[in-house]
C-alpha positions in Angstrom: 3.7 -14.1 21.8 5.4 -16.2 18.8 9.2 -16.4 18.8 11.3 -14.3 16.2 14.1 -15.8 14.3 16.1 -14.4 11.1 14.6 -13.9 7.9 16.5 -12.8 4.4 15.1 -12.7 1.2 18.1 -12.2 -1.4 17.8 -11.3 -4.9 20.9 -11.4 -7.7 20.7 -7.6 -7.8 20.5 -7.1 -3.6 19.7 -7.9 -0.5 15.8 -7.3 0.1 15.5 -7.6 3.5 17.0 -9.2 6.5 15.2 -8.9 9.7 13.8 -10.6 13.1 10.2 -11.7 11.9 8.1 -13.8 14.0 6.2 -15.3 10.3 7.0 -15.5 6.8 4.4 -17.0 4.5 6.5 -18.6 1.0 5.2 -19.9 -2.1 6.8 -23.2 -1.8 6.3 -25.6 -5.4 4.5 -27.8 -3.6 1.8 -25.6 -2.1 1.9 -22.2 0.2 4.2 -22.8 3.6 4.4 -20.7 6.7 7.4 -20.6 8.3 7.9 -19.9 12.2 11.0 -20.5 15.2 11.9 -23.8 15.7 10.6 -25.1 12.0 12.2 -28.1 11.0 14.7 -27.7 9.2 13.7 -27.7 5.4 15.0 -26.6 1.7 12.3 -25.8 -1.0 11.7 -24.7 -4.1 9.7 -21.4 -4.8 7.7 -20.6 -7.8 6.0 -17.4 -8.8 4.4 -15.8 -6.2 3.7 -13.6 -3.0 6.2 -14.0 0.1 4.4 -12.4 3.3 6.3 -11.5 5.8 5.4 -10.0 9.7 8.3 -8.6 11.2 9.1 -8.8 15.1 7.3 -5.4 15.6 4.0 -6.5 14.2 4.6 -5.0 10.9 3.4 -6.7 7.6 5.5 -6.5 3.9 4.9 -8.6 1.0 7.3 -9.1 -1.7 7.4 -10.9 -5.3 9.2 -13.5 -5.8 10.1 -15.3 -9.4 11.2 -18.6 -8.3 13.9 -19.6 -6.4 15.0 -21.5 -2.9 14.0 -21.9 0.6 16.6 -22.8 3.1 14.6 -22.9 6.7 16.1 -24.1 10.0 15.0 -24.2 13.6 16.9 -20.5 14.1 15.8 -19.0 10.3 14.9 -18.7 7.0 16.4 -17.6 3.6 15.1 -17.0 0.3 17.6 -17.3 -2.4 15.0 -15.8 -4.9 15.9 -15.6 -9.0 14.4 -12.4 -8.9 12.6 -10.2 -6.3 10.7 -6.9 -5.5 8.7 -5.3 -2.8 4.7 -5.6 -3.6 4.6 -2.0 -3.6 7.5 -1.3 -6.2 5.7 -4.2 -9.0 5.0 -2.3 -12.4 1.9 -3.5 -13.6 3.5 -4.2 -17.0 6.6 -6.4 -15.2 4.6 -9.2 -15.1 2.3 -9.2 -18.0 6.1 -8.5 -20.2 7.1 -11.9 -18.3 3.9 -14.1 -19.1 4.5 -13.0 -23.0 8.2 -14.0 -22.1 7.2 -17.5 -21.4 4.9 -17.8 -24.1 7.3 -16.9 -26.7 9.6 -19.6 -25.2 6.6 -22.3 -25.4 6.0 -21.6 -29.2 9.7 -23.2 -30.1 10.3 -25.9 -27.6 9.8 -29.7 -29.2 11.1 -31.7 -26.1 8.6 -32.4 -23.7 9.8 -32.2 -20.7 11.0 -28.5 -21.0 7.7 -27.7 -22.7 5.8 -28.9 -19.5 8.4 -27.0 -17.2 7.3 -23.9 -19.2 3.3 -25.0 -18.4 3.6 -24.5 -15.4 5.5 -21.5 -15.5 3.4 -19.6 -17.1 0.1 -21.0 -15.5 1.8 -19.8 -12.2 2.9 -16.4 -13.6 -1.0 -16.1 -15.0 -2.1 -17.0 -11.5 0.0 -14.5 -9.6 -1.1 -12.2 -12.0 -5.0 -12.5 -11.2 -3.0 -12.6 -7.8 -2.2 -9.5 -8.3 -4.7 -7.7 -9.8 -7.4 -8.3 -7.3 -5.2 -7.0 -4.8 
């Protein structure tokens, strides 16, 4: 049986969970990462996406998650995220009023840099969406 260790996932507006989980699955920038006990300790970015996590007692919730940060030691994890909400609670129209959002955004930026930033934003928010769907 895998080890628990602590897990929150904190959003500006609450605190989403904080629990014993023995796995939490994050959507780390620089591809999907699974956190477990005893992880090295880490700090990562997170971009748009699907945050799975199993709880000590077997259970399995999901959340969205808008970007954000990743602090994981040995004993836990937390997600600072810029904005979350349980799978369940997602109004098909949140995200689909975020990915027109961004592309408003992209029509008036001239430097580069920012405009790529914005890219990628939206490329993930377009992914999590088909994410999302086919759920």
């Amino acid at each position: 049986m895998a080890d628990n260790f602590n897990f929150e996932l904190v959003s500006p507006e609450r605190l989403l969970l904080s629990e014993l989980v023995s796995e939490v699955v994050i959507p780390a920038t620089e591809g999907e990462m699974t956190v477990m006990a005893n992880h090295a300790p880490t700090m990562t970015t997170i971009k748009p996406g699907v945050v799975t996590v199993k709880l000590a007692s077997g259970q399995v919730t999901k959340y969205v998650v808008f970007g954000g940060f990743a602090d994981v030691l040995p004993t836990g994890c937390t997600l600072l995220a810029e904005s979350a909400v349980p799978l369940a609670e997602i109004a098909p129209d949140t995200l689909t009023k975020r990915i027109d959002e961004a592309r408003k955004e992209l029509e008036g930026v001239e430097h580069h840099e920012h405009r790529t930033k914005l890219e990628q934003y939206l490329a993930e928010l377009t992914n999590l969406n088909g994410v999302l769907v086919a759920a």
